[in-house]
N, C-alpha and C positions, 0 to 999 in steps of 0.2 A: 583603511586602504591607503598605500602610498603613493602618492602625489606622482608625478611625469620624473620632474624634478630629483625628489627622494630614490627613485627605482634606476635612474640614470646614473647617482652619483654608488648607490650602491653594489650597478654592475663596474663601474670605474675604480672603485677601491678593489675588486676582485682581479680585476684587468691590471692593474698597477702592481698587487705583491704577486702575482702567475709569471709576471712577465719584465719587471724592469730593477736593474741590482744598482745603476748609476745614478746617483742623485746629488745634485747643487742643491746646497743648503745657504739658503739663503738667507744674514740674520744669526748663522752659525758664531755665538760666544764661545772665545777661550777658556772661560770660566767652568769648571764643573759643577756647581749648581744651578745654574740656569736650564731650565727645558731643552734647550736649542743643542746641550752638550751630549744630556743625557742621553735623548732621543738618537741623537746621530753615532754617540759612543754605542747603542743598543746595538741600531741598524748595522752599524761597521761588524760589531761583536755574532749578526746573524750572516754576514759574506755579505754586506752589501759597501758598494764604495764608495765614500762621501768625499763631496767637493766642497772643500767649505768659499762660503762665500761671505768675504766681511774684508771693508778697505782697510781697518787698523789693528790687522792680524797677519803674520808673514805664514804661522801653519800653527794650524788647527788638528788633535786628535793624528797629530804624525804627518799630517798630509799640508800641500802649498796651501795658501787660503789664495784668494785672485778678489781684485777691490770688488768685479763685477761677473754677469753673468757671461759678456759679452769676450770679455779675457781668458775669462775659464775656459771658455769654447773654442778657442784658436789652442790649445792645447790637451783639452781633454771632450771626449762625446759624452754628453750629458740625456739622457734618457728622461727623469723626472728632475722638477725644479718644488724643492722641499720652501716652506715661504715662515720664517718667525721673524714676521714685521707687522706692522700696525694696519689693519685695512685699509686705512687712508694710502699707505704705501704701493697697493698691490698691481696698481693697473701700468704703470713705469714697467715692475716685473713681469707681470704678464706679457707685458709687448716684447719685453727682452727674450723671453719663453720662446715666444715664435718667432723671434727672429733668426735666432739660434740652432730652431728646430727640433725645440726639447718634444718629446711623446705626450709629456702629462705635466700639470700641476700640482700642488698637494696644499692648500692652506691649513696650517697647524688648528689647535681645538680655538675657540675665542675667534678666527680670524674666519672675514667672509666678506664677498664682495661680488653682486649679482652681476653686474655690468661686466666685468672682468670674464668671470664663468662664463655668461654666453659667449662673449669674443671668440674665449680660447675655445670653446663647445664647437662654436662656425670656425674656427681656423683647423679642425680635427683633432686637436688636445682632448687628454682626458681631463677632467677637471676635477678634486676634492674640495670643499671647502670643512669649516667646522669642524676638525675629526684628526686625534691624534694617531701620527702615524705608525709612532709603537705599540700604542692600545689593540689599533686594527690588525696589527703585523700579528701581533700574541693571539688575539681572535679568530681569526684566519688559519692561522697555521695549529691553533690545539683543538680546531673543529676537524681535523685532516687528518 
């Protein structure tokens, strides 16, 4: 049986690929070996359109990078905020999340942070933690 928790994040991951194409990637590497390239190179490759976010990159996969979440949003609407940084990292981004007025979260596979997830949970964000976004993207859509 799955937990409140478990049944929550798994109607959010439904709720996030039905409904959201813009996503700040946060953490987003220039490098194409990294997770952070691949993942975002996929998601571009299915129509989805990434905002990369990282201060010591001017563009990312074609697109501007912006040092923060907070930049990126005076120029672009961000929908989901995609997160490949260190859990210790995540609660800074979360607050940027809502200030911004992103829809959803997304912490990549390895990343999790409880305090964070309620916040955004009580501010109306959706929340992912643990759970890569390409694996569920492929999941989702060859169940359809």
């Amino acid at each position: 049986m799955k937990c409140a928790a478990e049944t929550h994040q798994a109607q959010s991951v439904e709720h996030i690929l039905s409904h959201y194409r813009t996503v700040a990637v946060v953490g987003l590497s220039p490098k194409p070996h990294r997770d952070s390239f691949e993942v975002s190179q996929y998601m571009q490759s299915q129509g989805w359109r990434i905002i990369p976010i990282n201060p010591n990159a001017s563009s990312i996969l074609g697109q501007t990078a912006y040092p923060s979440l907070r930049e990126a949003a005076k120029h672009e609407p961000i929908e989901l905020v995609n997160v490949f940084r260190n859990s210790a990292d995540v609660p800074p981004v979360v607050d940027e999340a809502i200030a911004i007025g992103a829809k959803a979260i997304w912490l990549q596979l390895g990343i999790a942070h409880d305090a964070s997830a309620a916040l955004a949970r009580s501010s109306g964000l959706h929340f992912v933690q643990n759970k890569c976004l390409l694996v569920e993207h492929r999941r989702f859509f060859s169940t359809r």
